[in-house]
N, C-alpha and C positions, 0 to 999 in steps of 0.2 A: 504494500500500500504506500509506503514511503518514499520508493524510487517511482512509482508510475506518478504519483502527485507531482513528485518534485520536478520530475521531465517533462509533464503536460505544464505546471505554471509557468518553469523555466522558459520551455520551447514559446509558450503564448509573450510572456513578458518581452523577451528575445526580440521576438521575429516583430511584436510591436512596433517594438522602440524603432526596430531597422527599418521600418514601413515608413519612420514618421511620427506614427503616433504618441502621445503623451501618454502615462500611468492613467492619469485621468479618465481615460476614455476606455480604462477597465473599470472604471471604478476605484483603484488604488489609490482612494485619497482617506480625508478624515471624514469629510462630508458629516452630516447631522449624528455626530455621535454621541448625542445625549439620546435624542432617537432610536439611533441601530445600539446601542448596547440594552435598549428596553424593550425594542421589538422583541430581539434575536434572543436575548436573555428570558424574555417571557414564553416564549417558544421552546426554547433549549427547555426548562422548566417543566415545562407541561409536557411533552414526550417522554421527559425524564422520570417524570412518574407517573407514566403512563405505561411506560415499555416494556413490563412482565408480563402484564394480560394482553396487550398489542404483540410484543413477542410470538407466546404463546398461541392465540389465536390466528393471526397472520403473517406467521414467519416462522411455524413448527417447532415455537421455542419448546423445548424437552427439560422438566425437571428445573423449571427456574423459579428461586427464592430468593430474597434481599442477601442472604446469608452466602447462596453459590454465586455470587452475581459481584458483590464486592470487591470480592479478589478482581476479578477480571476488568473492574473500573480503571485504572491507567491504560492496557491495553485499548478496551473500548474507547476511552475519551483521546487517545490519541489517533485510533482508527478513524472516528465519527471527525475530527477537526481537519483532519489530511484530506477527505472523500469529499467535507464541506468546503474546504479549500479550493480542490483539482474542480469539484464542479461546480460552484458558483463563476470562478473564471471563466471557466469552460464556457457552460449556457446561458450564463445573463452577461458577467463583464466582457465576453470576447463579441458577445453579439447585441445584445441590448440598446447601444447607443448607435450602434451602426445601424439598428432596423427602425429605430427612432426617428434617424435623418432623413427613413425614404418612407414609412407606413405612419409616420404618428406614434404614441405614446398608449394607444389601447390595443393596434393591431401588432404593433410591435410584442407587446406583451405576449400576448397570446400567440405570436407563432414563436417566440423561446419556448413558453411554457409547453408546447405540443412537441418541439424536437426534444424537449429535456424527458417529459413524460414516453415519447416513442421510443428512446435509447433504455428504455428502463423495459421494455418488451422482454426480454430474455430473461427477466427473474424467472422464471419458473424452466427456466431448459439451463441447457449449458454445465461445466463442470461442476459450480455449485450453484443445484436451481433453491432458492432460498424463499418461494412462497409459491405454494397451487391454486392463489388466486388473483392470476396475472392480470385479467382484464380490471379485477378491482383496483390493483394495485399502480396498472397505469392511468386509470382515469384518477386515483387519491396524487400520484405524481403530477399529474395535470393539475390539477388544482392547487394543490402544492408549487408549482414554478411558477402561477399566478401570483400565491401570494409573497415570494421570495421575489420577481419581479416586479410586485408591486413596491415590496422593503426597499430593496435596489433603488428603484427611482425615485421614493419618497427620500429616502437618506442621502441618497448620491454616494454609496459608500458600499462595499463588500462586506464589512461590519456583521450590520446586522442578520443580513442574508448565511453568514458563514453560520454564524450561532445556531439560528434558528433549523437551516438543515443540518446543523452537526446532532441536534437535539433532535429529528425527526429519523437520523440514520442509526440511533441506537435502540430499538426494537428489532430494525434490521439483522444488525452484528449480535444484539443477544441473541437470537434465532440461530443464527449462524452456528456460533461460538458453541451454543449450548449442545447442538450435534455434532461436532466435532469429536468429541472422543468419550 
């Protein structure tokens, strides 16, 4: 999770800058951060204790308690911060402002939120398919990169956007994690 984050922000930052472009126009600023630390923070929040029976129920979590579940908290929050990282850049800061300049500010929105939502299709196939209710789980992404692109442009920042998916990807990983071994 480490190196594919660090190669996707890298590569994006990079290849930016050489285009041209400012930080800015990932979003890579301070922008409304009284804001994004309350949005993203109330988000992170509320996944966070939500995530055992969200686990559980949508993401095959097996045998999870506060008690098995703790341990695994560094790993998890640094999994969930790297995956919010790689893909906030990804599908709102690399594209966002750029479909802002030619759709406006509500159809922009919604065509991130539908590539961000379509790239999340293969949860349930692939090496590790990590939920058997993929159609629900792309339309909850869908709506989900609405409300992370709405963060986005009300903040002007990745901020709050990072939190708030860091906090929605940890039901995920305890799914995951929990069948692991």
């Amino acid at each position: 999770m480490l190196f594919s984050s660090v190669l996707v922000v890298v590569t994006i930052i990079v290849l930016s800058l050489l285009s041209g472009d400012r930080l800015s126009t990932l979003f890579i600023q301070r922008g409304d951060l009284k804001l994004g630390l309350i949005s993203g923070l109330v988000g992170f929040f509320a996944f966070a204790i939500l995530s055992i029976p969200i686990a559980t129920f949508m993401f095959n979590g097996q045998n999870l308690s506060v008690s098995r579940v703790v341990p695994w908290l560094p790993w998890i929050l640094f999994i969930v911060m790297a995956n919010g990282i790689r893909e906030e850049l990804l599908y709102r800061g690399l594209f966002l402002k750029k479909y802002m300049s030619v759709f406006g500010p509500n159809i922009s929105n919604l065509l991130q939120a539908l590539i961000f939502s379509l790239s999340h299709t293969v949860a349930g196939r692939g090496a590790v398919p990590y939920t058997s209710f993929t159609i629900a789980f792309v339309l909850i992404t869908f709506l989900l990169g609405l409300v992370l692109g709405y963060i986005m442009r009300r903040t002007n920042s990745l901020l709050g956007p990072v939190l708030f998916h860091a906090g929605s990807d940890i039901p995920v990983f305890l799914g995951i994690i929990s069948n692991l071994g």
